[in-house]
PLY file of the C-alpha trace (Angstrom):
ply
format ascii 1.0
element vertex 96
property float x
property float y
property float z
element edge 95
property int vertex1
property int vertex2
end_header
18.44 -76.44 -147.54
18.12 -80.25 -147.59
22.02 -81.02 -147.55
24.00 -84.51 -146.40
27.41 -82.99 -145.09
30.51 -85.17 -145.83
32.92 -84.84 -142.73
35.59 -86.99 -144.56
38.71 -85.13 -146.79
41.62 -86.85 -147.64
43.63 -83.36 -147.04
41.13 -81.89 -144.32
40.94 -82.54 -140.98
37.54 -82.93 -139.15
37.47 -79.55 -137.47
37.96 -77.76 -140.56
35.51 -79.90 -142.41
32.73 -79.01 -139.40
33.64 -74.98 -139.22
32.95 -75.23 -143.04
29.65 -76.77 -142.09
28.63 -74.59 -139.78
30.02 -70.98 -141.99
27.71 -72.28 -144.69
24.51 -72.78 -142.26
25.43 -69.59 -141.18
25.33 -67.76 -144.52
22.08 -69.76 -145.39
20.30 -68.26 -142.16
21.75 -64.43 -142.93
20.70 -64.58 -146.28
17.20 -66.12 -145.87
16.62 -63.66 -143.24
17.51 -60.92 -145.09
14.73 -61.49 -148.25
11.78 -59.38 -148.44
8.64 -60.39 -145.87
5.09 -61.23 -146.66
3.00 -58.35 -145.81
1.11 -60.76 -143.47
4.42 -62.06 -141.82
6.73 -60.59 -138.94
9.82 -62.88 -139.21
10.87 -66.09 -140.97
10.74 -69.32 -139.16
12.84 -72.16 -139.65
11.90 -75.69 -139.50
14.97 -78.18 -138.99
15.91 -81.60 -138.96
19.29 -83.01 -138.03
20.49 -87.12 -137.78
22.95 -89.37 -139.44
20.46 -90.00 -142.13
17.39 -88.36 -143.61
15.47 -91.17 -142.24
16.43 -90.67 -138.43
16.63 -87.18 -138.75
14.90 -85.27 -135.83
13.06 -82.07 -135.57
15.27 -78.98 -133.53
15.35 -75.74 -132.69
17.28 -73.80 -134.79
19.05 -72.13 -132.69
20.69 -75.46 -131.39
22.09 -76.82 -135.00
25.72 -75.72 -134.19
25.08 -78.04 -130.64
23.80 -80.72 -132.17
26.55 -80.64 -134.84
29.37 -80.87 -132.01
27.02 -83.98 -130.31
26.96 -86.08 -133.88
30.90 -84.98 -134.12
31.52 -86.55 -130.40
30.10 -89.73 -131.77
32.00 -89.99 -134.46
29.90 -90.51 -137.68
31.25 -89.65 -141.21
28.50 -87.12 -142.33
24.77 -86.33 -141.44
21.93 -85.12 -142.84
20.63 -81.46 -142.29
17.55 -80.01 -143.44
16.39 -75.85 -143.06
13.18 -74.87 -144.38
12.03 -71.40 -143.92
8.62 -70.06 -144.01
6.83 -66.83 -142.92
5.30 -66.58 -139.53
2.82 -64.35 -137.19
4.03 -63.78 -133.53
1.25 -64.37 -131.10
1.20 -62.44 -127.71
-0.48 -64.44 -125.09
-2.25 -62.62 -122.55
-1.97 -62.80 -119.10
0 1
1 2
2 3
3 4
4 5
5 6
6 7
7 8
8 9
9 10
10 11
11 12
12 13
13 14
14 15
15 16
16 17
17 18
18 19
19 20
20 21
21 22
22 23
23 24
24 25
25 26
26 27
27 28
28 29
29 30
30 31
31 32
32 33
33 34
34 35
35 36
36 37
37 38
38 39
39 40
40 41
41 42
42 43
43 44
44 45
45 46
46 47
47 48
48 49
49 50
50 51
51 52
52 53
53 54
54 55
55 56
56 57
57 58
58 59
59 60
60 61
61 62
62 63
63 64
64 65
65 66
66 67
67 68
68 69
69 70
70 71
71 72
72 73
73 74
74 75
75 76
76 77
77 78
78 79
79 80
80 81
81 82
82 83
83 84
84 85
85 86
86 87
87 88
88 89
89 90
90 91
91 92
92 93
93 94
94 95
C-alpha cells in the first residue's frame, strides 16, 4: 500500500476522516497476514514509511503507524503519505 491520505471533507470532521485511516490500515494488515506463506518463510514483515510527503517520509515500525498518525494529526497537516510493503521473513534466534 503506497497511499497519500486526504484528512480534508467538506462534510467530515477530522476524527472521522483519521479512524477511516486507520480501519483501512487495519484491514490491509489482517488481510496481508492472512495469505498463504512461502514454504521458506515464518511470518510476513512489513516495511513502512510515514511523512507529509513521499519525499520526507521516514522508515517505522509498524506497530507504531496508528502513533505516528495521532503525532502528524497534532501538527495539523492536511494529509500524509503512507507506504506498507510486505514481504516474507525468517526469524533468527540468537544464542546466548
Amino acid at each position: 500500500m503506497k497511499k497519500t491520505f486526504e484528512l480534508t471533507h467538506p462534510k467530515i470532521k477530522v476524527a472521522r476522516m483519521v479512524e477511516s485511516v486507520k480501519h483501512e490500515v487495519k484491514k490491509y494488515l489482517k488481510r496481508e497476514r492472512n495469505k498463504t506463506l512461502p514454504e521458506d518463510a515464518d511470518y510476513w514483515d512489513f516495511d513502512c514509511k510515514i511523512g507529509k510527503t513521499e519525499q520526507t517520509a521516514d522508515v517505522i515500525h509498524v506497530a507504531a503507524i496508528n502513533q505516528q498518525i495521532d503525532t502528524l494529526v497534532a501538527e495539523d497537516v492536511t494529509s500524509f503519505y503512507l507506504e506498507v510493503l510486505v514481504k516474507p521473513a525468517v526469524r533468527t534466534f540468537e544464542e546466548k
